[in-house]
N, C-alpha and C positions, 0 to 999 in steps of 0.2 A: 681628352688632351692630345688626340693623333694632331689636330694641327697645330697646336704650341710646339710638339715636338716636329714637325716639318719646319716651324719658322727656327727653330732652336739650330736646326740641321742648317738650314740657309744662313744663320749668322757664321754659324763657321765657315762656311764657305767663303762671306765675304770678309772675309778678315785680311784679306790678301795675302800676301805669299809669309804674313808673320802664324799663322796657324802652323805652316809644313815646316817653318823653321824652330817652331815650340814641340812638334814632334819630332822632326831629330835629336835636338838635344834634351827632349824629358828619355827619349829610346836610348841615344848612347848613355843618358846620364843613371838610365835603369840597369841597361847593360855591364857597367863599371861598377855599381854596387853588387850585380848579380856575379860580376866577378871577382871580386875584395875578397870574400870567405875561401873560396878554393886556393888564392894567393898566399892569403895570412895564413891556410891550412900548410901549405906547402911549406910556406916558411919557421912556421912552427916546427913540423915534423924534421927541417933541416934544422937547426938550430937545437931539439932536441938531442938529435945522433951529432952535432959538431961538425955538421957537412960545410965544408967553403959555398954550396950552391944556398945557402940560407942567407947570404948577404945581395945575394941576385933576386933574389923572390922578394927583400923586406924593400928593392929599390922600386922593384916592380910596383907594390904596394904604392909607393909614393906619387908613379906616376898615373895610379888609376883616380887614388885621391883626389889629384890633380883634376883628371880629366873631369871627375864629375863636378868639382866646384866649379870648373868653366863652364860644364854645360847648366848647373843652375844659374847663372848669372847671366847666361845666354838666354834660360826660357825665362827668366823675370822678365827680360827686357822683350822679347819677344811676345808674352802675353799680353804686356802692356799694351802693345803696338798691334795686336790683333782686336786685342778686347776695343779700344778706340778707334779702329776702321770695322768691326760690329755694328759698334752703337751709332756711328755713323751714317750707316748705311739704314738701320731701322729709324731713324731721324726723318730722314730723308724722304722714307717709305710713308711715315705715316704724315709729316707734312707734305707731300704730296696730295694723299688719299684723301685728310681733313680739308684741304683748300679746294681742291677739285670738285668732293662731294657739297661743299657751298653751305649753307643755311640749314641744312635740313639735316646734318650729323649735330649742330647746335640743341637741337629738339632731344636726343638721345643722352647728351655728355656734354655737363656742363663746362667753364671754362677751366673752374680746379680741375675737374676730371679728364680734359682734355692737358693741363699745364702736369699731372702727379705722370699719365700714362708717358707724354713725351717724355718727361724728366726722369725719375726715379724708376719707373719698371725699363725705361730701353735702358737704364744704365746695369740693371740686373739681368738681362736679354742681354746685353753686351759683352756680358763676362763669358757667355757659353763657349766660346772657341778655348780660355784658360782653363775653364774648369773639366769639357769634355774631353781633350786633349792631354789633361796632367793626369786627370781622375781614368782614364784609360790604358796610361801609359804606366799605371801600378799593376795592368793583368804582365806586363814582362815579370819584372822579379817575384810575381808569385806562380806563374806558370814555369817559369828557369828555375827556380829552386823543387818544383815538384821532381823536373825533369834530372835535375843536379842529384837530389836523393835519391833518385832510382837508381842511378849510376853509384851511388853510396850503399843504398840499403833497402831493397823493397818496403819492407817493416816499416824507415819512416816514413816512407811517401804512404803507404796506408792510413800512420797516423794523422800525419798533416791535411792529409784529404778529406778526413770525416771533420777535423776539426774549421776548415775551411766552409763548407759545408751548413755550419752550425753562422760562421758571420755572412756567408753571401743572405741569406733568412732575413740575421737583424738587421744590414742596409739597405733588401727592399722592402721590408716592411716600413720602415724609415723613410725611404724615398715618397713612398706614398703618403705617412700620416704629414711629414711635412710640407710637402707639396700644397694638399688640403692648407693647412694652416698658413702658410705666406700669402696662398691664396685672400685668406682670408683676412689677412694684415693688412696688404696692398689694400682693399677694397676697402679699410677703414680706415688706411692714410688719403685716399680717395675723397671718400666723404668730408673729412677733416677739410683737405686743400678746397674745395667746391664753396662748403658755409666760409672759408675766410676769404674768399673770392669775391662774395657774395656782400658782407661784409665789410671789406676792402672798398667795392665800389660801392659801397652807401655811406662810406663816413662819415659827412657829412649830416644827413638823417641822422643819422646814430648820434653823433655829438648833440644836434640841437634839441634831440628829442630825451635825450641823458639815460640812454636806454645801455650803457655801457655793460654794465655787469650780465644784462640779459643777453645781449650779445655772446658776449666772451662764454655764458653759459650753453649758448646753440652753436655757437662755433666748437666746443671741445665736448660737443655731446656723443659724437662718437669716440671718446677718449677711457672711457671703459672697456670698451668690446676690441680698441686698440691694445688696450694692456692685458687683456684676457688673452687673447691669440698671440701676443710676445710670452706671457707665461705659458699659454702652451706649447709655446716653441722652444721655449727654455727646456720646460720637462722632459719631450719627446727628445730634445740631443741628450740630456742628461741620462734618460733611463736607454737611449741607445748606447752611448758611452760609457755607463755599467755596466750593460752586457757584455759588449766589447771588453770591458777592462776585465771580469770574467774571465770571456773564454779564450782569449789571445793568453794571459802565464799559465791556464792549465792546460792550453795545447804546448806551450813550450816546455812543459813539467810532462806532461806526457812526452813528446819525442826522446825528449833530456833522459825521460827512465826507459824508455825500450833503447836509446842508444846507447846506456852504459851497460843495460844486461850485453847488450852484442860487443860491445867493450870488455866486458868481461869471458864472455864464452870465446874472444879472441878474433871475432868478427871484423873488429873497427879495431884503427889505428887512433891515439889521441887525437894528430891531426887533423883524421874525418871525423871522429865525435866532435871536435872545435868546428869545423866549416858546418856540420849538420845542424849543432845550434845555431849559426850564423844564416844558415838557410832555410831555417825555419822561422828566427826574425825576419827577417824579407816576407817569407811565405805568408806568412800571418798580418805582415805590415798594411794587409790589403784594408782591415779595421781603421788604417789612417783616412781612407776613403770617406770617410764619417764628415768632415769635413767638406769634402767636393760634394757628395749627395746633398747637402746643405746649402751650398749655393749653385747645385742643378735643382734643387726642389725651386726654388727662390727666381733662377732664371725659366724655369717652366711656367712657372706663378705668372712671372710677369711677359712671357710669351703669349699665356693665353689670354690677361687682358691685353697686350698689342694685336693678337687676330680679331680680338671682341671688336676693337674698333677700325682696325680695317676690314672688315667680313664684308663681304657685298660687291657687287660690280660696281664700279667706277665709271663716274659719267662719261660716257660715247659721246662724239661729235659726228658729222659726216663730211664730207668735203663738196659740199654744195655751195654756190655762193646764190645770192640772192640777184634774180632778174629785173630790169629795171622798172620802177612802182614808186607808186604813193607812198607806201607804209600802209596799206592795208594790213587789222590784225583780225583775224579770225579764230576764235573758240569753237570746236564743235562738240557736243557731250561729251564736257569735261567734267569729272571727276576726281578729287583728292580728301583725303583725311580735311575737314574743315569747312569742304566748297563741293554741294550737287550737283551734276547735271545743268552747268552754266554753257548754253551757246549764243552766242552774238556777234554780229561784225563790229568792228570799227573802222569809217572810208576812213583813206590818206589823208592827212590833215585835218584831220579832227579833234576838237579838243573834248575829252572825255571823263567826266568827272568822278570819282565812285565813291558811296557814302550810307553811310550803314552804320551801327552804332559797335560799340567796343565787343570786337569776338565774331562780326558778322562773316568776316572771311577776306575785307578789305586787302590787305597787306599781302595774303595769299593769293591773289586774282592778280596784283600784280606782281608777284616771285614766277607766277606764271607766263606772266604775259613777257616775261623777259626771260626765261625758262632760268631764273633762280632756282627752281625745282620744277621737275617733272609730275603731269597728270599719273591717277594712277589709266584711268582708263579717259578716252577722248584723244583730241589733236589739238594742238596750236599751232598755227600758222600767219607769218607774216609775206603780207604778197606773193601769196597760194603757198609758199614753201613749208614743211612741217620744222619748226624749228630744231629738233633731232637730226634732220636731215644736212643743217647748216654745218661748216665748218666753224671751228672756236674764232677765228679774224675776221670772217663774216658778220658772225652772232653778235660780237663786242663791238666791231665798227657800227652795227645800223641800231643798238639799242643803246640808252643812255640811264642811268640810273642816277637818282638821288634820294638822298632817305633821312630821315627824321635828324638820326644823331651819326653823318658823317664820322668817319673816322680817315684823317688825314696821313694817307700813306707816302711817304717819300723823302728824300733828303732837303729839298727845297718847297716853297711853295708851289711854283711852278708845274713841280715833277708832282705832287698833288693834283693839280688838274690836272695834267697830260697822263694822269697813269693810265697805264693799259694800250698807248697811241706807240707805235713805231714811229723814230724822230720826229715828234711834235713841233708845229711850227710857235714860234714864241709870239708871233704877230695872232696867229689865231689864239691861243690860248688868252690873249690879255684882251681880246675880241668876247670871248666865252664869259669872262670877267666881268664884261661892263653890261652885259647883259642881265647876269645874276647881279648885276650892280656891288661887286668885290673888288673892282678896277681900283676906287679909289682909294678904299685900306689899306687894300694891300700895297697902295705905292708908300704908304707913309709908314710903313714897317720899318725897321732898320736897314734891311738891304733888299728890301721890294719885294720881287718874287723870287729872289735866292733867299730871301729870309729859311730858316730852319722853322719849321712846324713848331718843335717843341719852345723854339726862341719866342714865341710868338703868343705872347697871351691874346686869345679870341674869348669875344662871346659866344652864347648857343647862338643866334642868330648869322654873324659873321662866318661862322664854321656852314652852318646852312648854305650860304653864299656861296662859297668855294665849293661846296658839292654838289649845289645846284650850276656851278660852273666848269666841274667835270661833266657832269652829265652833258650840260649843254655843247661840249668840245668832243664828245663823243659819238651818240646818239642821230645820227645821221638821218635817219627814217623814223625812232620811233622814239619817244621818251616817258619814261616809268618817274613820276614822282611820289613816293610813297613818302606823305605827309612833312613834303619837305620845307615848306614854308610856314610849320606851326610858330617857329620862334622869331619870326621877320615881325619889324611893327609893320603899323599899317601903310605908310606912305611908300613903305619898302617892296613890302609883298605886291601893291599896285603896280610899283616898275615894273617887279618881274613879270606881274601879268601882262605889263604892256609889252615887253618884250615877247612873251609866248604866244601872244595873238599877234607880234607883227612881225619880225626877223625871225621868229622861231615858228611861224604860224605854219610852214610849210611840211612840218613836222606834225606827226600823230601824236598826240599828247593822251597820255593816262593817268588822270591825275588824284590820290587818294586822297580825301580833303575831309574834314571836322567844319569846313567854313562854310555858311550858306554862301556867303559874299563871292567864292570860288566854283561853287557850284554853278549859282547864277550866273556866270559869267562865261559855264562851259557850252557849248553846242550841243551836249548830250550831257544825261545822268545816266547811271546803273547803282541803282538801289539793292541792296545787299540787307539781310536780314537771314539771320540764324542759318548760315553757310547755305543760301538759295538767291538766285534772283527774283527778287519780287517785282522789280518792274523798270523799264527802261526808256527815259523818255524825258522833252524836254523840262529844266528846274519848274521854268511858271505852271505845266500844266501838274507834275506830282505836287507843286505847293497847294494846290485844291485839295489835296489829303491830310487830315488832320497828324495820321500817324505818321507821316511826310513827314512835316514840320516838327514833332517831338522826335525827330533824330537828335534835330540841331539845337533842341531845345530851344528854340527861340523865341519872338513875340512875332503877333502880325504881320506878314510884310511888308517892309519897305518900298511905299513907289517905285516904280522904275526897278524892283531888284527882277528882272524876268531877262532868263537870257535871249541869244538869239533868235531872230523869228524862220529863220531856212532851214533845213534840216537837213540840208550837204549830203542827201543818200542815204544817211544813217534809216535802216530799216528799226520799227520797232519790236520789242521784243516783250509780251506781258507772262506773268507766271496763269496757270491753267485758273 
């Protein structure tokens, strides 16, 4: 738990200047109750003997009262205001880290478990500047009142000390069982959130297929082992708040009786026996801490799942920009979870097709080829540059991405294509449009390309469009289509290939396809099979292999489906 509790430490820090302001007034407000008992002592012992100074001491009294309700009302507000620039700031941190690190924190934690850690644990991560700050600020009035009975009575500070002693034991034994245990809640309001994530986005399925009740059954199937670690969270404050309840009245039954024997042998005056119980409540009040161990166990919990999922270095950029080229892409022994030992060129301008059956590695060859994630071992490089080496406005100007199931980010249609562009021109954007052929839907929206995304009922296909129309307004040198024309009909996907061989022709194209019709159509294949390349070379000559052909499952071919007959430089590439 050392770095839950470093992150713990850092929330408070950024709490900004509301943390130093909830410690002054928990300190004076500590202060003012550690001072009440010697006051009331005082006033007692004058009022006792009929002294005129006993109506100074009860005024006194009223102004300390004073003091500490203001300063509670001061740390309420104050912790509030710390705890919300906390959870802000771990917000921030960790959508940063999740966006940054791209696709491959997706493979780790799923959306629930990405939507419970943002949500719920930084809000219990958020609390720490209130909780460590208040729960701290109870060592005054039980280290002042040690100090205070010394000056009263050695005797009772011996008492109070062993008795103290006996609770510092039951709160860290505490701190620890519960810690374990939130730990363990989190992780099963986790799972919870994940299956109705999951869920959520199937509804659909789920309705037509009337699988209702089976659902709702795997969705709340961590709902047992949820109510089992809430019951043992119950127990462990209960049986710690026995003890406590315990041993706080008979340490105050013990001071109570060694201070009336010394009451009695003439030691203590009534008024210090009255402040010595008084300061022995204080002393002992440390047992209210029971509470803050309770929600620092709980913000520890959920610190250590916020390190779980930022842990790791964060993708590096370099500030290299790219020299001027084709779009040459080059693989050299590359390796990753999924993908062997893949090397191959692709010249500038090439259109590249990659085709492999479900799981072969497709989708992965190209996260690489646009460094959506990194090799574990090997280089990619576009026009010689190791793409590591690029800077982030580099990287994103010369590579274009579209992918199966777009997701339409932005206020406008518009801001949808142009995302990622520094003031995008609106003439090229509606350029990019007519290409992906979206030009003319999107004019017959309601407000065109200011249309709102979500105003905007699309089909899958249509939504393809637009993302195969970011891509195209991006992608400068090299373009990643990771199976983005699965949902175009067919007179549709034809434009767009007329377009990608003719105004886009000048562009490296890498395109994941399912379609013989796309393949044939490419200048190259790369054939993909059980995360290896099996073989690289034009459609007509691999369709002479039978196990070619049952990729695509197909029939015979079709006359004429043979691509290209030049081979534009592209070297071939066979497996051993």
């Amino acid at each position: 738990m050392q770095a839950a509790d470093r992150l713990v430490v850092q929330a408070v820090r950024r709490g900004g200047p509301w943390p130093g302001v909830l410690a002054v007034a928990s300190v004076t407000g500590a202060f003012a109750e550690l001072t009440l008992p010697f006051v009331l002592g005082r006033a007692v012992d004058g009022l006792v003997a009929a002294e005129p100074a006993g109506g100074t001491w009860l005024g006194a009294c009223a102004a300390i009262v004073t003091t500490a309700v203001l300063c509670d009302a001061l740390g309420v507000w104050a912790a509030g205001s710390g705890n919300a620039r906390a959870a802000q700031w771990l917000r921030r941190r960790i959508v940063h880290h999740v966006l940054g690190a791209g696709p491959v924190l997706n493979r780790r934690f799923s959306e629930g478990e990405l939507a419970t850690r943002t949500g719920v644990n930084v809000e219990e991560a958020g609390r720490a500047p209130e909780t460590v700050i208040t729960g701290a600020a109870l060592i005054v009035p039980t280290a002042g009142s040690l100090v205070a009975l010394t000056l009263i009575d050695p005797w009772l500070t011996a008492t109070l000390a062993a008795g103290l002693t006996g609770i510092l034991l039951v709160l860290r034994a505490f701190l620890r069982v519960s810690t374990s245990l939130a730990a363990g809640y989190q992780e099963a309001q986790g799972d919870i959130a994940a299956r109705l994530t999951d869920a959520l986005a199937g509804a659909r399925t789920i309705a037509a297929a009337g699988t209702l009740a089976r659902e709702k059954a795997r969705v709340l199937t961590a709902l047992p082992r949820l109510r089992a670690h809430a019951m043992d969270l119950w127990r462990a404050n209960a049986r710690a708040g026995m003890q406590g309840a315990f041993v706080v009245p008979l340490l105050e039954v013990a001071v109570l009786g060694v201070g009336g024997l010394r009451l009695a042998a003439g030691g203590l005056s009534a008024g210090e026996l009255y402040s010595a119980a008084r300061y022995t409540m204080l002393g002992a009040g440390i047992g209210a801490a029971l509470g803050y161990m309770s929600r620092l166990a709980r913000a520890r919990a959920s610190a250590g799942r916020i390190v779980e999922l930022i842990s790791g270095s964060p993708r590096r950029y370099g500030d290299r920009r790219l020299p001027p080229g084709p779009g040459t892409l080059e693989l050299e022994g590359v390796s990753v979870e999924g993908l062997s030992d893949v090397s191959l060129v692709v010249p500038g301008g090439c259109a590249v097709a990659v085709v492999g059956r479900s799981g072969a590695g497709k989708s992965l060859l190209a996260a690489l080829a646009g460094r959506l994630t990194d090799p574990a071992r090997g280089t990619v490089s576009l026009d010689g540059v190791p793409l590591p080496d690029l800077s982030r406005e580099a990287l994103r100007g010369a590579v274009g991405y579209a992918f199966e199931r777009p997701v339409l980010v932005g206020d406008t249609v518009a801001d949808a294509i142009g995302l990622g562009l520094r003031d995008p021109d609106p003439q090229a954007l509606r350029t990019a449009a007519r290409a992906a052929c979206a030009d003319a839907f999107v004019r017959r929206l309601p407000l065109g390309y200011d249309t709102r995304p979500e105003d905007a009922p699309m089909s899958g296909g249509e939504r393809q469009r637009l993302g195969l129309a970011r891509a195209f307004a991006q992608g400068r040198r090299l373009l990643v289509l990771d199976d983005a024309t699965s949902s175009l009909d067919t007179a549709t996907e034809h434009q767009v290939a007329t377009a990608l061989s003719g105004e886009m022709g000048h562009r490296t194209r890498l395109i994941v396809t399912h379609r013989v019709a796309t393949a044939a159509a490419a200048d190259w294949v790369i054939w993909l099979e059980e995360g290896r390349m099996r073989a690289c070379d034009r459609h007509r000559i691999l369709w002479g292999d039978p196990r070619y052909r049952a990729v695509f499952q197909a029939r015979p071919a079709v006359p004429g489906e043979t691509g290209p007959s030049h081979r534009n430089g592209m070297s071939r590439v066979d497996t051993p």
